[in-house]
Residue, then its C-alpha position, 0 to 999 in steps of 0.5 A: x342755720x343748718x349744717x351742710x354735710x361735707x360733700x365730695x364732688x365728682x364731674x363726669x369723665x367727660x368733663x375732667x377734661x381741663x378744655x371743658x370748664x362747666x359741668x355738673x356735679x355729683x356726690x354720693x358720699x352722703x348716704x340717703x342723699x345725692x347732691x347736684x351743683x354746676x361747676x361754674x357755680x359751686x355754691x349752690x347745692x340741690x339735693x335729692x334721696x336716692x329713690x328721686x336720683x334714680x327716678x331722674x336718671x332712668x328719665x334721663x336714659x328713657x330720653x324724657x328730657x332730650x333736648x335735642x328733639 
């Protein structure tokens, strides 16, 4: 079995409010690494380099996956 590096999550500001009970997750605290997970299911971990972070999230701010539309 792998060790699992020792993870400090975040939530979005927008999530720290207690009304809010699910949202995603971050942690930059790894170097080389950005791990996602949901707050309703905390055990499950996906992890990306951060050249894919930064592809992911300049998609996301280009509007690539505006649910919306």
């Amino acid at each position: 079995m792998s060790h699992r590096p020792d993870f400090t999550f975040v939530s979005a500001s927008a999530c720290r409010d207690k009304r809010v009970n699910n949202c995603p997750q971050i942690a930059v605290n790894v170097p080389g690494v950005v791990a996602l997970r949901d707050s309703e299911r905390p055990e499950t971990i996906v992890t990306m380099t951060e050249d894919a972070w930064r592809t992911l999230t300049d998609a996301v701010k280009a509007g690539e996956f505006d649910l919306s539309a």
